[in-house]
N, C-alpha and C positions, 0 to 999 in steps of 0.2 A: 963705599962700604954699606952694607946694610945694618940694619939696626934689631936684626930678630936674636934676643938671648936664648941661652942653652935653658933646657927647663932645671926645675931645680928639684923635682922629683923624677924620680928612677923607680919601677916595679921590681920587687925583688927575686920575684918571678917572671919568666917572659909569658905573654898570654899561650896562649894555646890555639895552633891552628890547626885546622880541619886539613886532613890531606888531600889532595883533588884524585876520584877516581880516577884513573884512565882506562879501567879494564871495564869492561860491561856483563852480564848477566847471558850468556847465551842459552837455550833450550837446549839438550841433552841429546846428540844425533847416533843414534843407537845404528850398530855395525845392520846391515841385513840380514845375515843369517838367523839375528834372535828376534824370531817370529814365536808368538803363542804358541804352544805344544813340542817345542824343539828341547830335547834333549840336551842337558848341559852338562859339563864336567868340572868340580869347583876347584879352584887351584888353592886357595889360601883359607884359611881360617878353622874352626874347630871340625867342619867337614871335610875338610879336605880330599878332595881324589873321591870323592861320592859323582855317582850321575843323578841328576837330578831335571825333574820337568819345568821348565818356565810355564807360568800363568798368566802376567800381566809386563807391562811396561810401568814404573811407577814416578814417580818426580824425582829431581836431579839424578840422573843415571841411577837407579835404584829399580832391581827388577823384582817380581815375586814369583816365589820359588816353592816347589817342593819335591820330598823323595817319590813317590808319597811315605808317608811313615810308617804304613805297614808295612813297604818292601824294603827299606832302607835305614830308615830310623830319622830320616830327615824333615823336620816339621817346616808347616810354611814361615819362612822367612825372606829377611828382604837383605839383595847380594848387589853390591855392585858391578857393575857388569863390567867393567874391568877384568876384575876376576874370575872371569869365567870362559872356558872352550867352548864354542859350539859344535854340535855333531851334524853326521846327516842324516840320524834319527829323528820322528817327529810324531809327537803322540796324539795322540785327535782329544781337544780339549770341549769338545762339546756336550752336553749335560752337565757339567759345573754349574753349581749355583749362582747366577751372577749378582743376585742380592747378598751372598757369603763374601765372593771376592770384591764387591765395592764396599763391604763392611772392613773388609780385613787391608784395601787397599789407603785406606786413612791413617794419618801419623797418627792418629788419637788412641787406634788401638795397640801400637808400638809403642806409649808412651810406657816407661817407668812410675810404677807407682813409690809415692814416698811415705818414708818409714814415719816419720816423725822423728822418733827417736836415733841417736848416734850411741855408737857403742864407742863406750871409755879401753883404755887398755886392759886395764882387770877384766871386764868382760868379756874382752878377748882370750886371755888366756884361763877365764873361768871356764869356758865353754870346752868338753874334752871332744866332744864329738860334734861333726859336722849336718847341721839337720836341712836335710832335704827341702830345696820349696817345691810349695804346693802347685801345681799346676790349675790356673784360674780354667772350672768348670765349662766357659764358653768359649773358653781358646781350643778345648778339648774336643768341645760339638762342631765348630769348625772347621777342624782339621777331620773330624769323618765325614763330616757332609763333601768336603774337596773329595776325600780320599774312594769317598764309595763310586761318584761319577769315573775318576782316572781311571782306577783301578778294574772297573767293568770296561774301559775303554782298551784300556793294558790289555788284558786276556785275551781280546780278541785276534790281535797280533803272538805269532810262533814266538818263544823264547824272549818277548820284550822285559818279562820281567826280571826273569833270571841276568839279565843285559843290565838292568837297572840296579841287584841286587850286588852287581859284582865291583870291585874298585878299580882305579886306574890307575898306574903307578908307571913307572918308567925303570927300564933296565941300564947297563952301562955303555951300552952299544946303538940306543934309542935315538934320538931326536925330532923330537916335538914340531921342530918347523921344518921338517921332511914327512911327516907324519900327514894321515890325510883321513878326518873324521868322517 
C-alpha cells in the first residue's frame, strides 16, 4: 500500500488552460489573375456588381481597390479578395502616386475614429433626422490624386470607361462559371 493521502483542498474552479494551436499563420496566396491594374467585379457588400480597378495587394488577403470615384462612385477601399471576379481587363496603373498608395496602404488610415461619447436611447430617438458624416478632408485629397493618375490612364483606352461605369448583374439563363471574363 502506499501511504500518499487525498489532498484535502479542492479549487472551486478548475485552472484554466491555454489551448495548443495547431493551425499556423500562413501568408495570403493571392489567385494570379489579380495583378495591379486588373479590373475587378465586386460580388458582396454595399458595391455590389460595380467593376472596379485593383491597386495594391494589402496584408491578410485584403486588396486595394477603386472605381475610381469619378466613374463609378466607388472610393478606395480595402475588399477581400475572396470576393471578388477577375476580368481580362487591365488598366495601366502607372502614374499613381506611390507615396498616396503607401499612405493609404496602412491600417492606421482605416482605422475608426472614436467618439468618446455613447448615445443613450433618448438620444436615439431625439434625433429626427439622420446627419450625414463629414468626409475627413485628406481622404478626399487622396482619393483625387489616385483618381486623376487612373483616370488619364482610363481615357486612353476606347470605351474603358463607360465599361467601368456600367454594372454587372446576371439574368436567369446566365451562369457565372460558364462565363469567361
Amino acid at each position: 500500500m502506499t501511504d500518499i493521502k487525498a489532498s484535502k483542498y479542492y479549487p472551486a474552479e478548475d485552472d484554466l488552460q491555454m489551448k495548443k494551436a495547431r493551425k499556423t499563420a500562413h501568408p495570403t496566396k493571392y489567385r494570379e489573375s489579380l495583378q495591379p491594374g486588373t479590373v475587378l467585379i465586386l460580388l458582396a457588400g454595399r458595391f455590389r456588381g460595380k467593376r472596379v480597378v485593383l491597386l495594391r495587394h494589402l496584408s491578410q488577403g485584403v486588396l486595394l481597390i477603386t472605381g475610381p470615384y469619378k466613374s463609378n462612385g466607388v472610393p478606395l477601399r480595402r475588399v477581400n479578395h475572396r470576393y471578388v471576379i477577375a476580368t481580362s481587363t487591365v488598366v495601366d496603373v502607372t502614374g499613381i502616386d506611390a507615396a498616396v498608395l503607401d499612405k493609404v496602404s496602412k491600417d492606421e488610415y482605416w482605422a475608426r475614429e472614436k467618439d468618446g461619447k455613447s448615445k443613450g436611447e433618448d438620444d436615439f430617438f431625439k434625433e429626427g433626422e439622420v446627419q450625414k458624416k463629414e468626409v475627413d478632408p485628406e481622404r478626399a485629397e487622396d482619393q483625387k490624386t489616385v483618381d486623376r493618375a487612373l483616370i488619364a490612364n482610363i481615357k486612353k483606352v476606347a470605351d474603358l470607361e463607360q465599361y467601368l461605369r456600367s454594372d454587372f448583374s446576371l439574368r436567369s439563363n446566365e451562369r457565372p462559371h460558364e462565363m469567361v471574363f
